[in-house]
C-alpha positions, 0 to 999 in steps of 0.5 A: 723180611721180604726184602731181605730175601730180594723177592723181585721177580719172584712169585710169593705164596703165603702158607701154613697154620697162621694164613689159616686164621686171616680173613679174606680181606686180610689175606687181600691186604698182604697180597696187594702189598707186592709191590711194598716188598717188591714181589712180582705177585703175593697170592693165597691158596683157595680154602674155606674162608674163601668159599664163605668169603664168595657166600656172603657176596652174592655168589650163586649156590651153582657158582660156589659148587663149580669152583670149590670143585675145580679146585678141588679136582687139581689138588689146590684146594686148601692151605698147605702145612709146612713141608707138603710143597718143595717151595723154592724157599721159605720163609717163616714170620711169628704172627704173634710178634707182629706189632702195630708199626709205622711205615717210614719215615722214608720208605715204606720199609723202614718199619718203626714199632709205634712206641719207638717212634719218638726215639727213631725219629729223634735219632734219624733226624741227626744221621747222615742221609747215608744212614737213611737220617735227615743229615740235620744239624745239632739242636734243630729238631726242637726249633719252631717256626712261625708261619700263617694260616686262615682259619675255618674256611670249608671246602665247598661243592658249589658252581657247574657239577662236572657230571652235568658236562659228561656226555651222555651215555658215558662209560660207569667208571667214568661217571662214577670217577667224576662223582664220587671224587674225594675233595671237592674242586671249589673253595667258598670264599666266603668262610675264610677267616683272618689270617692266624699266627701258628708256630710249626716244628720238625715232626708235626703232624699237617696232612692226615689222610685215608687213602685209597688202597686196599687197605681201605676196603679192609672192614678191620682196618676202617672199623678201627680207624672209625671208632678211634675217631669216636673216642675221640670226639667221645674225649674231647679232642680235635684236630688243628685247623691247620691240619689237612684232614681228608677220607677217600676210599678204595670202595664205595663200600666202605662208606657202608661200613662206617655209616651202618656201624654208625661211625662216619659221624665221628670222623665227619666231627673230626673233619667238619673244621678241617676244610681250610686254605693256607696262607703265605707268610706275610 
């Protein structure tokens, strides 16, 4: 919808009784988007869930008074309603019809509702690239292919850790970057397995990853994913091997969330056989 209206180069501001209901992180979510729909900035006014947003992350007492005041005194403080600010243009969105959606196949914008997927996704396969379609001839999207893999070989830590060649008194973030990087740097031989014959097809799934975005210091949305691992594993199911599985976070934090919550050995479960290597075709 965003893109429709061509907000580039325009500043969004998000108002009105829905924005009164979104959690903070929500709200961090929709405004870190900006660049998915093109805006300069997306930003929210400052109100009360703000303000308890600040009380539960250490802000002091004195600290909390002092910017809920400021606010206060500029007359910003406060989600507008509908019609209190001459906005440039408006724009209206139903919360209520927001479906959970695939972003692509292609772009980010190419919004697909999950129970349209499989339909979408057999139509584009055939349409032209044009018509933002794979351009694919009839009869190839039920084709499999034979391809190699070698199984259950994990990825692993070992050898000269690169925090031990950091230069003492290196800056945090740098020390920080080096040791909290998401895949490990070296392969144990040892655990690769024999090679294994695996038929790949048009729409199979081989990389399936939680990135580092905001969406993942989003609390909702990393519970979420937590406890659809744990039915899961709690149903019996598991990942091919020949699936790339991999957890890098936006914030430490997370790592809290899921671990309190006890839900980090559910996607730990997942994974535990996923750290495997690629053979060529032979």
């Amino acid at each position: 919808m965003l893109r429709r209206a061509k907000v580039v180069g325009k500043f969004v501001e998000f108002f009105g009784e829905g924005v009164e209901k979104l959690s903070v992180p929500d709200r961090a979510t929709v405004a870190n988007m900006a660049p998915e729909y093109g805006a300069t900035m997306g930003f929210f006014p400052i109100d009360d869930a703000t303000i308890d947003y600040f009380k539960g992350t250490g802000r002091t007492p004195g600290e909390i008074e002092a910017f809920k005041s400021y606010f206060k005194a500029q007359g910003l403080y406060g989600i507008p309603r509908k019609g209190q600010i001459d906005y440039s243009q408006v724009l209206e969105l139903n919360l209520s019809a927001v479906a959970p959606s695939l972003a692509g196949p292609k772009r980010p914008q190419d919004r697909i509702e999950i129970g349209k997927v499989k339909n979408a996704f057999s139509t584009l396969f055939y349409k032209p690239a044009a018509e933002n379609g794979y351009n694919k001839p009839a009869g190839e999207l039920d084709r499999r292919y034979d391809s190699w893999f070698r199984g259950s070989g994990r990825m692993s830590g070992g050898g000269t850790s690169d925090s031990a060649t950091l230069a003492k008194g290196a800056p945090a973030d740098v020390v920080e970057m080096v040791n909290n990087r998401p895949t490990p740097d070296v392969v144990n031989d040892a655990h690769i397995g024999t090679p294994v014959r695996i038929t790949l097809g048009h729409g199979d799934v081989l990389i399936a990853a939680i990135t580092s975005c905001t969406n993942t210091s989003n609390p909702g949305v990393l519970l979420a994913a937590g406890l659809l691992a744990k039915k899961a594993v709690e149903r019996g199911l598991s990942v091919k091997k020949h699936v790339k599985t991999s957890l890098a976070p936006g914030s430490r934090v997370v790592t809290e969330y899921l671990t309190r919550s006890g839900l980090l050995p559910y996607l730990e479960k997942l994974a535990s056989t996923l750290r495997a290597t690629a053979a060529p075709h032979v």
